[in-house]
N, C-alpha and C positions, 0 to 999 in steps of 0.2 A: 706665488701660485697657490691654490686655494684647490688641496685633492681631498675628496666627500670618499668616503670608504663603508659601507654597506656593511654592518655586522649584524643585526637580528630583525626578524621582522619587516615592513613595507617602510618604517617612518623612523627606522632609528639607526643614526649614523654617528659615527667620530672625524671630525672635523681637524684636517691638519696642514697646517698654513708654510710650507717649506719653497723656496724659491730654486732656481737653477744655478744661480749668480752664489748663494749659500751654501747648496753642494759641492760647486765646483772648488770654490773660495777655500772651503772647508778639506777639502779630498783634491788638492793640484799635486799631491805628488802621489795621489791615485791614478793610477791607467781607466780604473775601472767607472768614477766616478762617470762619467759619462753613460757607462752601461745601467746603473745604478737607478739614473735619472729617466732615464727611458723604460726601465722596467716601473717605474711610477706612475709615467703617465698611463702605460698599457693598464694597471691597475685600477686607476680613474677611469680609463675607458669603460673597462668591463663592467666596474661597478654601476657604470649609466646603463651600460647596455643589461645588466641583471634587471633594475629597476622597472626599465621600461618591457622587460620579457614579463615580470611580474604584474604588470598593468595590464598587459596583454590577457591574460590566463584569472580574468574571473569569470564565474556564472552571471550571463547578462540578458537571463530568459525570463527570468519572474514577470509575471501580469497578474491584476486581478478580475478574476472569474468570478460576476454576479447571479450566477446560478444552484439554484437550492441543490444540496445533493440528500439532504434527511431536512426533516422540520425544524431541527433544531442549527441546522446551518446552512444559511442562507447564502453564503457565498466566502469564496476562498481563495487564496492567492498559489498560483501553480509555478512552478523552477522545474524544467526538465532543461539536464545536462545541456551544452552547449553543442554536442553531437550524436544528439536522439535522433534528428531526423535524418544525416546522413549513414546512424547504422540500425537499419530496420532489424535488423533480427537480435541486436543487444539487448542484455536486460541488465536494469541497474539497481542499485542498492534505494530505497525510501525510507525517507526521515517525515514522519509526522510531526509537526511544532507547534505546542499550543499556547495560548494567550494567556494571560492576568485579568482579573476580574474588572480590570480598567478597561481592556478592549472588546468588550461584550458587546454587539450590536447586532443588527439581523442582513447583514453583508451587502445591504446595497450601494449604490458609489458617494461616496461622500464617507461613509460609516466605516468599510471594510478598511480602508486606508489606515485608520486605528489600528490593526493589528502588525501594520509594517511600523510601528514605533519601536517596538522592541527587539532582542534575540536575532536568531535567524531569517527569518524575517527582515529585518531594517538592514544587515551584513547583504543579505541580497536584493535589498531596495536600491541601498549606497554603492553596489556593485564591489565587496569588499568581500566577498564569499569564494573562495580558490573553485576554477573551473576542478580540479582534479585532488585526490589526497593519496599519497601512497601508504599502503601495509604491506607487507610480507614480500616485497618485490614486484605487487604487482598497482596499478593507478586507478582510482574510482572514483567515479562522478556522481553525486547524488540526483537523484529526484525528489524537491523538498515540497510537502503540502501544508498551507498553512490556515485551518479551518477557524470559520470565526461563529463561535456561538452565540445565540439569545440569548442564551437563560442559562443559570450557570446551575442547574440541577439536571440536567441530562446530557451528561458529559459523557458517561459508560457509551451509550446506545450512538451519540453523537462520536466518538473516537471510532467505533462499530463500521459503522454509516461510511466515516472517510477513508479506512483502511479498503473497505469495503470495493469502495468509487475507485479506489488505486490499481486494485489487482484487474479491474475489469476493464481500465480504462485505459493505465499505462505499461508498458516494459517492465514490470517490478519483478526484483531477484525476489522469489521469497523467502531465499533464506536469511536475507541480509531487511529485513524490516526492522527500522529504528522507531520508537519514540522520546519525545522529548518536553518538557512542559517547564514553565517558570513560574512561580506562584502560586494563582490558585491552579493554573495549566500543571505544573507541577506535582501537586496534591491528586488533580483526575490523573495524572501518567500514569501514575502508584496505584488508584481505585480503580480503573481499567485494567492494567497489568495483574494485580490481585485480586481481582473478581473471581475466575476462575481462572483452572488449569489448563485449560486450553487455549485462551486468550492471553495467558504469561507464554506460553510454547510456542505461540504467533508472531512473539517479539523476538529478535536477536539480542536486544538489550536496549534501556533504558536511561537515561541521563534527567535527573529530576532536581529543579533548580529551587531552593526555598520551597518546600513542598510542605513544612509548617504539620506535619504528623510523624509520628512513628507505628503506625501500624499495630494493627488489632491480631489476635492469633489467628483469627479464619485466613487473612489478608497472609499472613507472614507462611502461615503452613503452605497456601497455593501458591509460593513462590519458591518456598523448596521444591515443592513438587514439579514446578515449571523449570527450575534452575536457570531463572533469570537475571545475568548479569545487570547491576543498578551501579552510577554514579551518581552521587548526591555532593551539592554542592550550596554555600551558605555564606551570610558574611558575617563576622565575628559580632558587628554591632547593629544588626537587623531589630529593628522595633517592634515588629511585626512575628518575625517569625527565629524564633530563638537558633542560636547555633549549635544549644544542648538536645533540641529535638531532632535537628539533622542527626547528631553524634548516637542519640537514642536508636533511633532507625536503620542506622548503620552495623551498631552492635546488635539488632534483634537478629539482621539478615546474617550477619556472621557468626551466631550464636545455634542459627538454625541445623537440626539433623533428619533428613542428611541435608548440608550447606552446599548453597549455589555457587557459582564463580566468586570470589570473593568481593563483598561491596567495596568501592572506593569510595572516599569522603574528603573534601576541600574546604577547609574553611578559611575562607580571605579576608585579612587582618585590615576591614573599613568598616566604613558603618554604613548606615542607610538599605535599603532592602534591594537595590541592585544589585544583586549577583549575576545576573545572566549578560551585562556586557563581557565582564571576564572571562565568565564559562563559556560563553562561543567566541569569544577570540581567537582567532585562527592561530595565533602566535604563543596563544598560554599554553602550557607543556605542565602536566605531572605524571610523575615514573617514565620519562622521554616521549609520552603520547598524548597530543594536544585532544578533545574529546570524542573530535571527530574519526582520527585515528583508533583510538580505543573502540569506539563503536566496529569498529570494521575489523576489530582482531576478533570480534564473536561471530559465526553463522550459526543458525537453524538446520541439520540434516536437510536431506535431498526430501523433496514433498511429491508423491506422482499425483498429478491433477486427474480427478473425477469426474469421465466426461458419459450423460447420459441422457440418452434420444428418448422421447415420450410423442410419438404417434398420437396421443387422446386413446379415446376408449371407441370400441369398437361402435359403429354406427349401423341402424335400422330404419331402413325409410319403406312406403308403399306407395306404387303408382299411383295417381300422374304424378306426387311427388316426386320428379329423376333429378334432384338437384342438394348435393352435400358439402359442406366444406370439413377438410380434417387440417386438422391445427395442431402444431407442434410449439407452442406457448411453454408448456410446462417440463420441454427438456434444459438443462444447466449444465455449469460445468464449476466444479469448485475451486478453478483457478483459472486465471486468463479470459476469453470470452470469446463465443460460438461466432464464427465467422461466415459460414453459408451452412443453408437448408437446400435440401433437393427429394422430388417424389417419383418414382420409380414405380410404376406397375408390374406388380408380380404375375396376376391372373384374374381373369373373369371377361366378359363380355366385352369385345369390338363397339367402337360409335362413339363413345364419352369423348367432352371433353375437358382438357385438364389446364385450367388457369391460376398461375401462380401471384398472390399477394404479399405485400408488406417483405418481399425480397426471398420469396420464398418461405416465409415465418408459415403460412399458409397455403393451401392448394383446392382449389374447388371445384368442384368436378360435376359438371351438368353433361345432359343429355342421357342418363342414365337407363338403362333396361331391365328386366326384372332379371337375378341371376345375383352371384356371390363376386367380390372382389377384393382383391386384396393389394394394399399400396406399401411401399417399404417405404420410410426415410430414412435420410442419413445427411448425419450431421460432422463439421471440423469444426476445429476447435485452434487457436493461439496457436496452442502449443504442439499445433501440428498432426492431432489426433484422428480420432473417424468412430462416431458410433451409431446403430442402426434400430430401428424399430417399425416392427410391420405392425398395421392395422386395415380391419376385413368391414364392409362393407356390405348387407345384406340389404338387396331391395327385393322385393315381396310384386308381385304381379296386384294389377286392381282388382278389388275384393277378397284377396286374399285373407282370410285371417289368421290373426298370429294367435288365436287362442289356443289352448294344448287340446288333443284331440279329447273326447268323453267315451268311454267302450259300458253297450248295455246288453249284455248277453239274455234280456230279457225276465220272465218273472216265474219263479220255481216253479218245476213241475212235479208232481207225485202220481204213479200209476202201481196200478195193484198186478201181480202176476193172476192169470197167465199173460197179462198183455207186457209185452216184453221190448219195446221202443217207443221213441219219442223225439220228437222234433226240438232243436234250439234254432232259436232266431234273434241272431245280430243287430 
């Protein structure tokens, strides 16, 4: 008999070849052997029945997405949890993941597929990406985006651009926002994250793979300030990008005052410039947390999203002209995304009428009479919010003019006494 026994991982087992006829042969003046042998096979069973629950429980959602979301990325490959769409009101943690200067293309079909050779990415190509990871007792599903660039000089704005398209597009935790990069993607996680201090405080933290710098003091001060957790990770015999400049990078961040979460640093004893199969290996573990785990021990404070109605500017029109549209284009919300517009007449003149465009974004209002009016909107938001803004409406009668009035009280007079009055004229 031939029992397969499951000890780490999806693909690695200890193989142990014990028959019935051996146990019993071995154990006949055992009672127990028998028990012994049956508590075996149960073990066998299980271990199939692990395996196959394990095959069960990956993320099996990544597609790629040929639509520009900035100029510099042309299209990108989307992974929303395995039960995004049955729990509409969840939000989940996002992992941005970027390429190597190999997979630069401008994301259409044929090209974009390049960026599934690698990292995160290819774990969720191959379906080898755990539907779930637990921390602290509780289970999390990512949402992973994997943007693919033209041109490898506009990585800040393009990293921008995708965070950007996330918050307004999908369920993202924001306090759980990851980045992650391999190579030259590595090197932008770190020039994005260190840019500035508000763009390190955007991150929860960072995982930077051969990232081939150790950072400038501008770079390294905005990340004290940000106190953004960084794992950096290398391989001992990297041609390309040394493992003393990982270890560089490492000691700036922990040398920093005042010092972020402390950096972590890996260096794995191969050569060649692959680090990023190891570092997303869902099975590699350092200090008991594989990296995906470690990502998810950091959160961002609670963020209240800024939600605000912009009406336009007040509007003037004159007969026959009775016809105005007011536009609420320039209200935002700096989290999540506005979900309805609605117009509401506060006051003025009976008869208009009021036609709503583009879902509300608009409302235009003909038939109009000379007289003052005034419209409220009001807007929600994602996240459940409501905010309002009136705007007034003045139409002016035909011929009316709007110029400001002119007062001439006419042209000095001088009289000599005794005559003792005198006329002014208007």
């Amino acid at each position: 008999m031939l029992i397969v026994t499951k000890i780490i991982g999806p693909d690695k087992y200890y193989l142990l070849n014990i028959s019935k006829s051996e146990i019993m042969n071995q154990n006949n003046s055992n009672p127990y052997a028998h028990v012994f042998y049956t508590s075996l096979l149960f073990l066998f069973s299980f271990c199939l029945s692990s395996r196959q629950t394990y095959a069960q429980t990956m993320q099996t959602t990544q597609r790629a997405v040929y639509s520009s979301i900035y100029t510099n990325v042309g299209g990108f490959f989307e992974s929303l949890p395995n039960d995004y769409s049955s729990n509409p009101s969840k939000k989940y943690p996002l992992i941005v993941a970027l390429h190597g200067v190999g997979e630069l293309g401008n994301g259409s079909q044929g090209v974009l597929e390049l960026v599934a050779k690698n990292g995160i990415t290819k774990l969720l190509n191959d379906k080898k990406f755990p539907a779930t990871f637990s921390y602290g007792g509780q289970s999390f599903s990512f949402i992973v985006l994997s943007p693919q660039m033209k041109v490898d000089n506009d990585w800040q704005n393009s990293i921008q651009a995708t965070i950007d398209y996330a918050k307004k597009t999908y369920r993202v935790d924001e306090q759980r926002i990851y980045l992650t990069g391999l190579s030259m993607g590595g090197v932008a996680a770190f020039s994005y994250a260190a840019s500035t201090v508000e763009r390190g405080k955007g991150l929860a933290a960072a995982v930077l793979v051969t990232p081939g710098w150790a950072g400038n003091s501008f770079q390294l001060n905005n990340i004290s300030a940000s106190q953004l957790p960084i794992w950096v990770t290398n391989n001992s015999g990297d041609p390309y990008n040394s493992p003393s400049t990982a270890q560089e990078l490492v000691n700036n961040l922990n040398s920093l005052v005042p010092p972020p979460p402390k950096a972590i640093l890996t260096i794995f004893d191969k050569s060649g410039h692959d680090a990023w199969t190891a570092t997303y290996d869902p099975g590699f573990r350092q200090g008991g947390l594989s990296v995906y785990e470690w990502m998810l021990s950091y959160k961002r404070g609670t963020t209240t999203p800024v939600l605000t109605a912009n009406a336009g500017s007040d509007k003037v029109i004159t007969l026959p002209t009775n016809t105005v549209t007011l536009d609420a284009g320039a209200s935002s919300v700096s989290s999540g995304s506005i979900t309805s517009y609605s117009w509401a007449k506060v006051s003025g003149p009976s008869g208009e009428t009021v036609t709503l465009l583009s879902n509300g974004l608009q409302a235009k209002l003909t038939g109009l009479v000379a007289g003052v009016y005034e419209y409220k909107l009001t807007i929600k938001d994602s996240n459940g919010s409501t905010a309002t803004d009136n705007v007034i409406v003045t139409v002016n009668s035909s011929g009316a003019s709007t110029d400001p009035p002119v007062a001439n009280a006419g042209k000095e007079q001088t009289i000599t006494l005794p005559v003792s009055s005198c006329t002014l004229d208007g």
